[in-house]
C-alpha positions as CSV (number, residue, x, y, z in Angstrom):
1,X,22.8,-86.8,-30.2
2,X,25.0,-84.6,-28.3
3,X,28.1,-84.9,-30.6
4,X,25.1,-83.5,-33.5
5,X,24.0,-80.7,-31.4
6,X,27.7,-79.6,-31.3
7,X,27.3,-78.5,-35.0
8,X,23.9,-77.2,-34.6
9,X,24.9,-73.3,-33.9
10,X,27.5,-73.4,-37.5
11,X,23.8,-75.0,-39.5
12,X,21.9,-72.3,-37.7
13,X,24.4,-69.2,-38.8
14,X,25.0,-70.7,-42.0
15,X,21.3,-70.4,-42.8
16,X,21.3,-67.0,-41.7
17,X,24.3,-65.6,-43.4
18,X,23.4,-67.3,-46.8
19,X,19.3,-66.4,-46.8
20,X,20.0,-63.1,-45.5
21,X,22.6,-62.4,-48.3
22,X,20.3,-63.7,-50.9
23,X,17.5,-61.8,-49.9
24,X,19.4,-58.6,-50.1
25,X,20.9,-59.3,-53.4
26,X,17.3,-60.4,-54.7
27,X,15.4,-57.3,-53.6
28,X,18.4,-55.2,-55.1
29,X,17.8,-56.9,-58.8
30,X,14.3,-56.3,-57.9
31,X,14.4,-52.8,-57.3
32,X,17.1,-52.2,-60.0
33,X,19.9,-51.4,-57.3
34,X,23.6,-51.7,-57.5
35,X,24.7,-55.0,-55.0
36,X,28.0,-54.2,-56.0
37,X,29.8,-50.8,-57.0
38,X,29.5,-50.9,-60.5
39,X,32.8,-49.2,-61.2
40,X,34.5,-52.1,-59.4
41,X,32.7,-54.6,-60.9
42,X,34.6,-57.9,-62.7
43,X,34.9,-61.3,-62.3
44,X,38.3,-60.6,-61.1
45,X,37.6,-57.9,-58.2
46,X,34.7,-59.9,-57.3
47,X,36.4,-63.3,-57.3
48,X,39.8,-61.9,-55.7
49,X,38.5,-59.2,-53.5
50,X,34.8,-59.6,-52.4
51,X,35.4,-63.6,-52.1
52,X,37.9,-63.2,-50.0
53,X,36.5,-60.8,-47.8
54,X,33.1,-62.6,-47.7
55,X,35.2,-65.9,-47.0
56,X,37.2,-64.7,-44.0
57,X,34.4,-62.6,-42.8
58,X,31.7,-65.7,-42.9
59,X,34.4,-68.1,-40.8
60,X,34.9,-65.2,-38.2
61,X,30.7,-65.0,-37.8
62,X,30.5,-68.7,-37.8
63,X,33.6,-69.1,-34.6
64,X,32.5,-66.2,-32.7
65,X,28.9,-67.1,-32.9
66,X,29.7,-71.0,-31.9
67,X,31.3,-69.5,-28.5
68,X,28.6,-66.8,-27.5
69,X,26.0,-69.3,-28.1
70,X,27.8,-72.2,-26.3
71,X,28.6,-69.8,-23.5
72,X,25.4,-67.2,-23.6
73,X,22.2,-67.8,-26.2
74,X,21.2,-71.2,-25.9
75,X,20.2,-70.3,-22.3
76,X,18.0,-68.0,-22.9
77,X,16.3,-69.4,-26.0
78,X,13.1,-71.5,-25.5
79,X,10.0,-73.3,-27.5
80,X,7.7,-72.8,-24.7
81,X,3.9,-71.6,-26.0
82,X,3.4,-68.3,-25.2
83,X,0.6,-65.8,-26.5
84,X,1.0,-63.7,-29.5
85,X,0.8,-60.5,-27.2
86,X,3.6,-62.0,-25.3
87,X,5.9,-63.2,-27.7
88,X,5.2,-59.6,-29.2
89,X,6.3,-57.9,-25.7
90,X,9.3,-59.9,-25.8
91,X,10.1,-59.1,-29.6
92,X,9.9,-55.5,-28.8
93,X,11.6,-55.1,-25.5
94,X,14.7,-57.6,-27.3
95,X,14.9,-54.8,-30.3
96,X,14.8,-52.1,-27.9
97,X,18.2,-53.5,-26.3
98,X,19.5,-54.3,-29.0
99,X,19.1,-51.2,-30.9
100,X,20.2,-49.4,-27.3
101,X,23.6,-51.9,-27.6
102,X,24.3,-51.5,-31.5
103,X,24.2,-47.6,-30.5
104,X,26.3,-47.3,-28.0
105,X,29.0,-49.3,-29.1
106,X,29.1,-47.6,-32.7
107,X,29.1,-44.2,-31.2
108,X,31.3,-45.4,-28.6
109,X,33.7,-46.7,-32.3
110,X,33.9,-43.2,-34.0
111,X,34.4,-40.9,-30.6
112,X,37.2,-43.5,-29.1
113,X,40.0,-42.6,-31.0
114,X,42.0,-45.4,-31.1
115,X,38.8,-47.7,-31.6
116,X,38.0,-46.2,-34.8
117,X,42.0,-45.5,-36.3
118,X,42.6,-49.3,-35.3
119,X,39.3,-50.9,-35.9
120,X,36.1,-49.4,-37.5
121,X,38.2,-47.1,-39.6
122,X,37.9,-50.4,-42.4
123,X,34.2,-50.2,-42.9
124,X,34.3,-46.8,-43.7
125,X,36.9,-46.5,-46.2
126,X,34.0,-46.5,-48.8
127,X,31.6,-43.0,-48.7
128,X,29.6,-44.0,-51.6
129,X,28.4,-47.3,-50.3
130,X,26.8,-50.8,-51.8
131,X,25.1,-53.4,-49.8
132,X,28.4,-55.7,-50.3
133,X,30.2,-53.4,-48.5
134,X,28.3,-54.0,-45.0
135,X,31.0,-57.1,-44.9
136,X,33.8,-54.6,-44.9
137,X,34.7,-54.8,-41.0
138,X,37.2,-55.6,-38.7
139,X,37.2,-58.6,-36.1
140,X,36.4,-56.6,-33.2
141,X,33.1,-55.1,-34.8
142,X,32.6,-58.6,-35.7
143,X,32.3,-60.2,-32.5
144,X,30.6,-56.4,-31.6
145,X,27.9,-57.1,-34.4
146,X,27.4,-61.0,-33.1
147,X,27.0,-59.8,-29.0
148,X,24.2,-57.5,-30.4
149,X,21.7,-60.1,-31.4
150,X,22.9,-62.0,-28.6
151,X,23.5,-60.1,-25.4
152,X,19.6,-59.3,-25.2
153,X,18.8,-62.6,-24.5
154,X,20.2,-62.4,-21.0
155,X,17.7,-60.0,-20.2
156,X,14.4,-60.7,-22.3
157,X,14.9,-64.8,-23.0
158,X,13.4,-65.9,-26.6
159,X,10.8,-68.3,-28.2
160,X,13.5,-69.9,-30.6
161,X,11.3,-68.7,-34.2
162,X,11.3,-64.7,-32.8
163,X,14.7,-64.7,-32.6
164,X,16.3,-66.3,-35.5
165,X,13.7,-63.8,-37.4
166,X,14.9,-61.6,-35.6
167,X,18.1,-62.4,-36.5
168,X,17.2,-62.9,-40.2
169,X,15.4,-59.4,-40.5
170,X,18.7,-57.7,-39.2
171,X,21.4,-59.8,-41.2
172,X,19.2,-59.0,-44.6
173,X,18.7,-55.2,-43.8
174,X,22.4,-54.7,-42.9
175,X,22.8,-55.1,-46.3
176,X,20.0,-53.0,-47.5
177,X,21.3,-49.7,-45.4
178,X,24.3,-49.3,-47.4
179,X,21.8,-48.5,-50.1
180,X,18.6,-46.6,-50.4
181,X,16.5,-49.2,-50.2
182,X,14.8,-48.9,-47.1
183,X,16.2,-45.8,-46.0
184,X,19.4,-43.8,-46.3
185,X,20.1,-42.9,-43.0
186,X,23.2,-44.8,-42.8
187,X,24.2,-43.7,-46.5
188,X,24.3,-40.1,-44.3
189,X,26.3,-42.0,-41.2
190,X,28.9,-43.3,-44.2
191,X,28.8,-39.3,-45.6
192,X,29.2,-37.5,-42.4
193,X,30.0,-39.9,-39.5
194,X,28.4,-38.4,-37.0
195,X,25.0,-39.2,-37.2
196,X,22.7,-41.8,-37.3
197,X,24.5,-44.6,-35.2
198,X,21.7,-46.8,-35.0
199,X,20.9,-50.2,-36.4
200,X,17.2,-49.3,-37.8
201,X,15.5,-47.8,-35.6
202,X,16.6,-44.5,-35.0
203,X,14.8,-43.7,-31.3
204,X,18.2,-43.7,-29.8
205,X,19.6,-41.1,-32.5
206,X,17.2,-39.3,-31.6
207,X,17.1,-39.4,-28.3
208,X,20.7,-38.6,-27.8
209,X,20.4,-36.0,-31.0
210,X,22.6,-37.9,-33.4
211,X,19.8,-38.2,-35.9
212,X,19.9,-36.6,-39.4
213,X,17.2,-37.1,-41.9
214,X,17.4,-37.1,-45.7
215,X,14.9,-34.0,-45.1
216,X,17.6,-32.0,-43.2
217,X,20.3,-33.3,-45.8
218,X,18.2,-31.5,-48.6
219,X,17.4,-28.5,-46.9
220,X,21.0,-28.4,-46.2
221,X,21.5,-28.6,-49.9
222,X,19.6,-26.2,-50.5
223,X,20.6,-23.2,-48.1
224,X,23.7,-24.5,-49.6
225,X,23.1,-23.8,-53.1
């Protein structure tokens, strides 16, 4: 039973990274979006490029989250019957640090110099953006990306089905934001860099005054123009 539960964290992220990924790509056909650049698209970039990068990028997520769940998460994640108010408290204060953790490490990966030359420089190489392109990262923003929905845990523990929603909900939508989906304030992050760090909610943008809406960006056009 023991030697099973070794492999249990690799079934758990597997399900994740493939249901998440489907989802995205579903709701793109759906809403007639582009999951892929379509001047880049061919069996031949897809097969040689995007494979590879989803490849490599899927056994990094799978190592990284085996250790910070072995060492971390499955600690702090329980079954026990709790209220819907509570399991709601809990949801929000684990989004709240997560968001708060997501923002101040990608701030912290454009305004560190050598952070962003050596390391989160890759993901923006593309300014128009597609939702394949979220994989586009280096390891360090990998294991960054995998401490977010992780690292909240120590400090607001989890009923096990909040948290791989949670989980789910984020993986699917960090798709959707290099599109226009469900919003394009990270299309602007991609466009200007300096704005809109956060994950999905923006209340740390906008605390901090890193926030730029698609309203500014048009009124900016327009003054412009």
């Amino acid at each position: 039973m023991y030697f099973i539960s070794l492999f249990y964290p690799t079934y758990f992220i597997l399900k994740i990274l493939v249901s998440s990924t489907m989802t995205a790509f579903l709701l793109c056909k759906l809403e007639n979006k582009p999951f892929f650049s379509p001047e880049l698209y061919s069996n031949e970039y897809l097969m040689r490029h995007k494979m590879g990068i989803v490849t490599n990028v899927g056994k990094q997520v799978i190592l990284f989250y085996n250790i910070i769940y072995f060492s971390l998460s499955q600690y702090y994640l329980h079954e026990k019957s709790l209220d819907f108010h509570e399991r709601l408290f809990q949801t929000i204060q684990f989004v709240f640090l997560l968001e708060f953790i997501a923002y101040v490490y990608h701030r912290l990966s454009h305004t560190l110099p050598y952070l962003y030359k050596n390391k989160h420089s890759l993901h923006h190489k593309n300014i128009k953006i597609y939702p394949i392109d979220f994989l586009e990262f280096d390891t360090t923003d990998n294991i960054a990306q995998t401490l977010y929905i992780n690292l909240p845990l120590h400090f607001v523990p989890m009923h096990f089905n909040d948290y791989a929603l949670i989980y789910y909900i984020y993986s699917t939508c960090a798709f959707l934001i290099h599109s226009n989906i469900i919003t394009d304030h990270h299309i602007i992050h991609h466009k200007y860099f300096k704005y809109n760090y956060s994950l999905l909610i923006p209340i740390f943008d906008m605390l901090f005054g890193t926030y730029r809406s698609s309203e500014s960006e048009r009124n900016l056009v327009e003054i412009v123009e």
